[in-house]
N, C-alpha and C positions, 0 to 999 in steps of 0.2 A: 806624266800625270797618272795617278792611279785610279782603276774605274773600280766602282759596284757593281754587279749584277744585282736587281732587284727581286730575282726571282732565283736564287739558289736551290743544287741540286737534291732533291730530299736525302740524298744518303750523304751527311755530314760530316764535314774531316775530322770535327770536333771529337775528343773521344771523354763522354762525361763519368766520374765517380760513379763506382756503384750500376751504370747502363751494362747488363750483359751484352754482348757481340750477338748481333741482328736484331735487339729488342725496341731502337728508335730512341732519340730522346726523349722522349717524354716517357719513361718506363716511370711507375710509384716510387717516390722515395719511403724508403725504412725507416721507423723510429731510430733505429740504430743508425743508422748512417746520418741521418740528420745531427744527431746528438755529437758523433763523430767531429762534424764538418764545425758545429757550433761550439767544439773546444779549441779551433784554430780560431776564433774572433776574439781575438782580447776585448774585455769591456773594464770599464770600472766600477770597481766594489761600492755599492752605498749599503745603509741602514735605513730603511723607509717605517717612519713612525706616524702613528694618531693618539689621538687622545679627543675626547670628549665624552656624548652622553651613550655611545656602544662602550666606553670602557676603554684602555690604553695596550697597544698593542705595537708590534716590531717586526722587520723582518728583513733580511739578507738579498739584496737584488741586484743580477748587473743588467737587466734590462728596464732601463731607464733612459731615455734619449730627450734631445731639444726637441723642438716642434717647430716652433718660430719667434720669434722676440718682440711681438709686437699681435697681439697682449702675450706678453713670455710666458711662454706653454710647456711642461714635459709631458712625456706619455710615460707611464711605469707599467709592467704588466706585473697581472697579482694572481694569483692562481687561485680558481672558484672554490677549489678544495681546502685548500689551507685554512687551518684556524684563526688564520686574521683576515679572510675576506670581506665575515660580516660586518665586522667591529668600523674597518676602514670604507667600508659604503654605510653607515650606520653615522658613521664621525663626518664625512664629505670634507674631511680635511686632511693633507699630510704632510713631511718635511723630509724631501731626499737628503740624507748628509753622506757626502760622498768623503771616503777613508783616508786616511795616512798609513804609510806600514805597518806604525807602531799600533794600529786596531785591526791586526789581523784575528787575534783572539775574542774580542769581541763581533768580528764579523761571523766567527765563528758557531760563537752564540747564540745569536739571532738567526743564526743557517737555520733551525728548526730544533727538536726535542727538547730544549728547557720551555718549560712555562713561561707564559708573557713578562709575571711580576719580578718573575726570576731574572732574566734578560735584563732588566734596566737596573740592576744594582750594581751590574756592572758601567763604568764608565760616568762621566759628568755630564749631565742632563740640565737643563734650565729651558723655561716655557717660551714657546715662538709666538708671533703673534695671534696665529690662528688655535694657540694650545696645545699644539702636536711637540715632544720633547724633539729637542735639538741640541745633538752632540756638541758639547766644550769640546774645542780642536778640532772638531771637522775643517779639512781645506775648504771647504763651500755648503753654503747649507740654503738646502731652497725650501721656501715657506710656501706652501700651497693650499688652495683648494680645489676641490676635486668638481670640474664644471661636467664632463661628460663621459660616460662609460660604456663602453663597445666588448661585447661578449665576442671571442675566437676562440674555440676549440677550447680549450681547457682551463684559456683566462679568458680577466677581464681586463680590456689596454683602458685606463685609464688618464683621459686626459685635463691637466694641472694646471691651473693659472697658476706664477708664481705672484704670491704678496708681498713676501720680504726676502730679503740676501741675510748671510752673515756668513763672512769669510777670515780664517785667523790667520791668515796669510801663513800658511805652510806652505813648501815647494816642493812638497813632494806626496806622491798618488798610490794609491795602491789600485791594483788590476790585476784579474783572472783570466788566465788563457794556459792551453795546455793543461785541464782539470788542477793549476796549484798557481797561487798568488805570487805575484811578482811588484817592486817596488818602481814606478818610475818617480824619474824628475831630478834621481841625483846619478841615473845607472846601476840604483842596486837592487840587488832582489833581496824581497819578505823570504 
């Protein structure tokens, strides 16, 4: 039977990323090293849109997670800086549509530097219920409103009731890991 000790020796056998030799765990992590460690986390690729009386707006995100299903919740995080901050706490609505391989170019897009109006001419748009554009072909498209917003460092995690589904039943996902997109679902890579 294997025992714990509850009270471990403070010099750790662990040896962590980035800790210089005698500085303890808990030394500061680096932007750099953080950034590093957050290109081995695969996520997956959405396009997070709004639209109403702020104006219509898009953007590139792979931090988007569940929350809980009951009332079905995501959290998206949105960066205070960005030019679609206002718009999307202005709108209180939005619509994760998460990718297929074949929208790596448009994920592209929406990464940043084109204009807003620019962004949506690419790809097949049609209105969600809450009014926020939702990608034709997206594998999953979650219809949201935006119930609560939590400022951290440099965004804001906002958190999503979903209102509607719409799924075009594709089997296959596109995902970011290692700074370059990769295809699952069928094993191939974008």
């Amino acid at each position: 039977m294997a025992t714990c000790d509850p009270h471990p020796h403070p010099a750790s056998r662990l040896k962590l990323a980035g800790t210089p030799p005698g500085a303890g765990p808990f030394s500061p992590v680096t932007r750099q090293d953080y950034r590093d460690a957050m290109a081995r986390l695969g996520a997956a690729v959405n396009i997070v849109t709004t639209d109403g009386p702020g104006g219509r707006h898009g953007f590139t995100a792979s931090a988007v997670c569940s929350v809980t299903d009951t009332p079905p919740t995501l959290l998206v995080c949105l960066n205070k800086g960005s030019s679609a901050a206002a718009t999307f706490h202005a709108n209180g609505v939005l619509c994760v549509n998460t990718l297929a391989p074949e929208h790596e170019e448009l994920s592209r897009l929406f990464g940043g530097g084109t204009p807003p109006a620019e962004r949506f001419k690419a790809g097949h748009w049609r209105r969600a219920a809450t009014g926020a554009p939702m990608l034709v072909g997206a594998p999953a498209a979650f219809d949201c409103r935006i119930t609560r917003a939590v400022e951290v460092g440099t965004h804001d995690v906002l958190f999503c009731e979903v209102v509607n589904l719409a799924s075009d039943g594709a089997q296959d996902g596109l995902i970011y890991f290692g700074r370059r997109y990769h295809a699952v679902g069928s094993g191939g890579e974008a």
